[in-house]
ZAKOL-570963 format. One record per residue: z, x, y of N, C-alpha, C, CB in turn. Coordinates in steps of 0.2 Angstrom, whole numbers, plus 5000, padded with zeros to 4 digits. Each point is the difference from the previous one (the first is absolute). Glycine has a CB too. Layout:
ZXYZXYZXYZXY;...
***
This chain:
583954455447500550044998499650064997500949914997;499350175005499750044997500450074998499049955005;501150074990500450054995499750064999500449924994;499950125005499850064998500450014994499650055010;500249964980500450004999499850074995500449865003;500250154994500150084995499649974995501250055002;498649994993499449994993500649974994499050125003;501749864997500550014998500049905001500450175003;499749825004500149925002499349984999501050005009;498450054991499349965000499750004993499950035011;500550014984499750034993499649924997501250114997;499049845006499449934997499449975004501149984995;499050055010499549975005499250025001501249995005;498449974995499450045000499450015006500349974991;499250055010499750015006499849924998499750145004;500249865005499649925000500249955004499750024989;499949935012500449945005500049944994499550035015;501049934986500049954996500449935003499950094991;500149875007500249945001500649994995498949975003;501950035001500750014995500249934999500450115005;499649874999500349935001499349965000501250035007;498949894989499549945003500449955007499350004986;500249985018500049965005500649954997498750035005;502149944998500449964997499649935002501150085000;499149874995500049925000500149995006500349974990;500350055013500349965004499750065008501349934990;498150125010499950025005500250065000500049905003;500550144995500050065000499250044998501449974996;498650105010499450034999500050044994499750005012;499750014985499950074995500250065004498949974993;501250075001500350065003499450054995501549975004;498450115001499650034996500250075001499049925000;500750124997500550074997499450055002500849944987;499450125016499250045000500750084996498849955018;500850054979500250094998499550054999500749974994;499750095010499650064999500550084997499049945011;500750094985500250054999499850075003500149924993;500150125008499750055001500750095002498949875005;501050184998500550025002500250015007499850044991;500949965009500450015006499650065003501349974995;498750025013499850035003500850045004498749924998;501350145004500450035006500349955005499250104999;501349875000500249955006499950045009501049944989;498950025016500150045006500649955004498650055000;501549995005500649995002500449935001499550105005;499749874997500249925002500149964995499349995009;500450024987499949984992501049984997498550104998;501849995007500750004997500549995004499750064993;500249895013500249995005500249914998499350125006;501449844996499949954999500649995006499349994988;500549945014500749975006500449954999499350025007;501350034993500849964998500549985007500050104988;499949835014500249985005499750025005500949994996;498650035005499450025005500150075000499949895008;500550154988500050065001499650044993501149995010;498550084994499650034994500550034993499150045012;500749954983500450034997499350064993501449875003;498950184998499450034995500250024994499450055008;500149924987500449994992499850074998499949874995;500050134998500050074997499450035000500949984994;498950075008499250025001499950034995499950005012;499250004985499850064995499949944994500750145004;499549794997499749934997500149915001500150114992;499849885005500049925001500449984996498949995003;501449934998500750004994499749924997501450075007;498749924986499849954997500149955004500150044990;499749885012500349955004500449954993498950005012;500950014982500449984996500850024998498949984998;501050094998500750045000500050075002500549934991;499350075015500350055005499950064997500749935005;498750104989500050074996499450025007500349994981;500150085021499350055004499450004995500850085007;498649914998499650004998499450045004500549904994;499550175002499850075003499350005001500950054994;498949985011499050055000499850004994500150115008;499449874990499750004994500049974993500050095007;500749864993500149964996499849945000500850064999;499149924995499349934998500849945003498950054984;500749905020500449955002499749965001500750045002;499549894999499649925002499949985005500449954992;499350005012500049975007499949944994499650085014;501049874990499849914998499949985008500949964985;498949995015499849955004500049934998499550075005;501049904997500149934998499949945007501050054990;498749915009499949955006499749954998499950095008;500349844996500049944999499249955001501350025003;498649944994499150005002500349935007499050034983;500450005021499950005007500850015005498649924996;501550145000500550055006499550045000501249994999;499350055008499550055004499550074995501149985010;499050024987499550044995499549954993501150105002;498749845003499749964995499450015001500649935000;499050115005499550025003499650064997500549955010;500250094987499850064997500650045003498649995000;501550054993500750035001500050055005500450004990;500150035014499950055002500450074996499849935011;499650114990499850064996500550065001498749965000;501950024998500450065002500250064996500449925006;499450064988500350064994499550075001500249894989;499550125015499750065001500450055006498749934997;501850045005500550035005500550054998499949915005;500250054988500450034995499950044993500349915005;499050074994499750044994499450005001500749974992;499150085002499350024999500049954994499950145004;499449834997499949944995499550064995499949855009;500250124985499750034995499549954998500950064996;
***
């Protein structure tokens, strides 16, 4: 799972990867947490492009919208990428590094 969130839904979260969850008794995997901070970058087209019944629909351009509560999140405003994923699912190997699509890491 990976979020973009506002400095507002992220105001507790810190850079870094960790370990959120331990491995359950009964088998359930760990889960682990990556955060980064940095700023919003200039969304591009595709970025505001999403598919509603297979058809294009284009959201509101000139920013990105929180994935928690939906506040625009403008060019140049400080915001979070979390990454959450289960130990040995597909990002057990090493996350894939997407928060640089979206922001400028500080």
């Amino acid at each position: 799972m990976r979020h973009l969130l506002c400095a507002t839904c992220a105001k507790d979260k810190q850079n870094g990867t960790r370990q959120i969850y331990a491995r359950s008794p009964i088998g359930e995997p760990a889960e682990f947490e990556r955060i980064v901070w940095g700023v919003a970058k200039t969304p591009t087209a595709e970025q505001r492009t999403m598919s509603v019944n297979g058809e294009p629909m284009t959201l509101t351009a000139g920013q990105f919208d929180c994935d928690l509560c939906n506040a625009p999140i403008r060019p140049g405003e400080r915001a979070c990428a979390q990454s959450v994923w289960a130990e040995g699912g597909m990002w057990a190997k090493g996350i894939g590094h997407w928060e640089s699509e979206f922001l400028e890491l500080s």
